[in-house]
C-alpha positions in Angstrom: 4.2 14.1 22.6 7.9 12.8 22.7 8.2 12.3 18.9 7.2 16.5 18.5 10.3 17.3 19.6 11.9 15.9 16.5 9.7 17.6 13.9 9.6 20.3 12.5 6.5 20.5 11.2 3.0 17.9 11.0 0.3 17.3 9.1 -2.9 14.9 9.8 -5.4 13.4 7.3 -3.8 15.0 4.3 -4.6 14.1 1.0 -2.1 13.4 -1.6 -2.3 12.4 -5.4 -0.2 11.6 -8.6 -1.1 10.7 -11.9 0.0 7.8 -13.2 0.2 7.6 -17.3 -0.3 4.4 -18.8 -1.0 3.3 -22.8 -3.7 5.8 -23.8 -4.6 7.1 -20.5 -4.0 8.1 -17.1 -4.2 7.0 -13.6 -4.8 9.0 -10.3 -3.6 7.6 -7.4 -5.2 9.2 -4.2 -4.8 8.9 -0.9 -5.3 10.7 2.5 -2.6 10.0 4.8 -3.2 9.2 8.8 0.0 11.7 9.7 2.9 12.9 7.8 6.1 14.6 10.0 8.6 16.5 8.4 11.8 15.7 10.9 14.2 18.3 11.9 16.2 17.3 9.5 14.2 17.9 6.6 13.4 14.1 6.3 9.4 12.7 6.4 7.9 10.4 8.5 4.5 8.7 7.1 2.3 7.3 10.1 -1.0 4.8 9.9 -3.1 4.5 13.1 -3.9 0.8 12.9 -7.0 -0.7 15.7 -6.5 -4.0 14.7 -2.8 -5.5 13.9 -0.9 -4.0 11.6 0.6 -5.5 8.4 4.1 -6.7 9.0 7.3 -6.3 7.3 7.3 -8.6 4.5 3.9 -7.9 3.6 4.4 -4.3 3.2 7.8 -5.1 1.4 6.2 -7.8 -0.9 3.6 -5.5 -1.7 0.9 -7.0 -0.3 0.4 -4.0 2.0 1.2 -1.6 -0.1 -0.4 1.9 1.7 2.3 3.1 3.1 4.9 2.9 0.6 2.6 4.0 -1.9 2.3 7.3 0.1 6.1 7.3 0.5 5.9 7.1 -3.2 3.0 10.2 -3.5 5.5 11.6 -1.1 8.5 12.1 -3.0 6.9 12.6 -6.0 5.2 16.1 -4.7 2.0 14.8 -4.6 1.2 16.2 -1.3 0.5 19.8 -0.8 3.9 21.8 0.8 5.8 18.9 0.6 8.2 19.0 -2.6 9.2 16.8 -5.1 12.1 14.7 -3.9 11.5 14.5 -0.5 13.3 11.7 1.1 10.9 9.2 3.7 13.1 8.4 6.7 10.3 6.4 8.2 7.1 4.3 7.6 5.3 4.1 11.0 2.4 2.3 12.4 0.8 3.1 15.8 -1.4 0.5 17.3 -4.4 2.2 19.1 -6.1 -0.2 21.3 -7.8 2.1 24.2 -7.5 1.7 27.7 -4.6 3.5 29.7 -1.6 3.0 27.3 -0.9 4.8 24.6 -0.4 4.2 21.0 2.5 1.4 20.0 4.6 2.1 17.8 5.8 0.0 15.1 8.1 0.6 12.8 8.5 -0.8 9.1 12.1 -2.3 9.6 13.1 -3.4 6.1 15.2 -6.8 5.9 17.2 -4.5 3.1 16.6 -1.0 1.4 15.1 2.1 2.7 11.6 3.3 2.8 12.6 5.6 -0.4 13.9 2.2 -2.0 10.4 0.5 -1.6 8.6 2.9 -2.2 10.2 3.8 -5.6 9.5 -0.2 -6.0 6.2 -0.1 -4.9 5.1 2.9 -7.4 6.7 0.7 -10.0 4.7 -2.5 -9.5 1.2 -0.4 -9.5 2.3 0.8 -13.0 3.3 -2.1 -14.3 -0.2 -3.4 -12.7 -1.7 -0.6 -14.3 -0.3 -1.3 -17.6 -1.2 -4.7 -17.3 -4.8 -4.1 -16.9 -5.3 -1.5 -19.4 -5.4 -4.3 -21.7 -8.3 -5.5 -22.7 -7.4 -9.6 -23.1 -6.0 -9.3 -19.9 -8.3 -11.3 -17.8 -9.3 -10.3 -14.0 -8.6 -13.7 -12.2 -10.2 -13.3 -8.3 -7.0 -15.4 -6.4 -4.0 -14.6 -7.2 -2.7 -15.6 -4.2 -2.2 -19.2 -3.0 -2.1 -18.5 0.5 -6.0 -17.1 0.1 -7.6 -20.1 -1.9 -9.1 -21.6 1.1 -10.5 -18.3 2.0 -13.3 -17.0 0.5 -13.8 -13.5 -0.6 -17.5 -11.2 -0.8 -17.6 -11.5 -4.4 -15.9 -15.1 -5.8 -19.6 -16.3 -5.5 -19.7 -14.6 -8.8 -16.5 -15.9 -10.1 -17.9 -19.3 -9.2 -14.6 -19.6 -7.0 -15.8 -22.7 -4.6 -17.0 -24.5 -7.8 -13.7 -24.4 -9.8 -11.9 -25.2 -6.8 -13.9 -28.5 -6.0 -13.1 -29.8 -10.1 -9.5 -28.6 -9.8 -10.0 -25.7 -11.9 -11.2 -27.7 -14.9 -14.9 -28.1 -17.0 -15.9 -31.5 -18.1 -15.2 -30.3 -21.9 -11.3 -30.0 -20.3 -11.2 -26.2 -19.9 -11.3 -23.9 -17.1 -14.1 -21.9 -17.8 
């Protein structure tokens, strides 16, 4: 209720796209966004209702969380309908809903540097780099990437035989990693 005095305008569970061209092809990124708020001032606000905890700063600026400034991105390309093309994201929100008799928290991306516009513009450019990257067929899929996740194991690293590799170091007895 106190943050509809500042808008002009709301929208919930919209969905948004953009295509994304790469080598040969093209890309669709789609999403359906939890809230956008166009601010009195013309500026948006981009909201995700989170039950559990939400991602925090430097994973959403590192790009390990990358939802909402990839709908920032959708955002100011005009990939949501009645919102146009250069459309400047004052705000990437999340709004912890836990039950019980408070209300939703809210918690606000607070970048270390840059604006939501900034990251977003980033994060757009890393998923087509990505998408580049991956349009190439000798390109190979690896399943962690991430150091921080090699003790956890995922649904499908069964299939990349990811506990075996780990227990040998990575390496077969003819001295590869395959």
């Amino acid at each position: 209720t106190g943050r509809r005095a500042r808008l002009s305008q709301f929208d919930a569970e919209i969905g948004g796209a953009i295509p994304i061209p790469f080598d040969g092809g093209e890309f669709r990124l789609t999403v359906r966004a939890d809230r956008i708020e166009c601010l009195s001032d013309g500026r948006y606000a981009i909201i995700d209702y989170k039950t559990g905890a939400p991602p925090s700063e430097k994973q959403v600026r590192t790009g390990l969380s990358p939802q909402l400034t990839l709908e920032a991105a959708i955002l100011r390309k005009g990939g949501f309908k009645g919102i146009p093309a250069g459309a400047t994201v004052a705000e990437l929100l999340y709004v912890r809903l836990r039950g019980g008799a408070e209300p939703g928290e809210e918690l606000p991306v607070k970048f270390k540097e840059g604006t939501a516009d900034e990251h977003a513009d980033k994060a757009l450019a890393k998923l087509t780099a990505l998408i580049a990257k991956f349009a190439d067929p000798n390109n190979p899929y690896y399943s962690l990437l991430h150091p921080m996740w090699t003790t956890h194991y995922g649904t499908y690293d069964h299939l990349a035989r990811v506990q075996e590799w780990s227990l040998t170091g990575g390496t077969s007895e003819n001295g590869g990693g395959e």
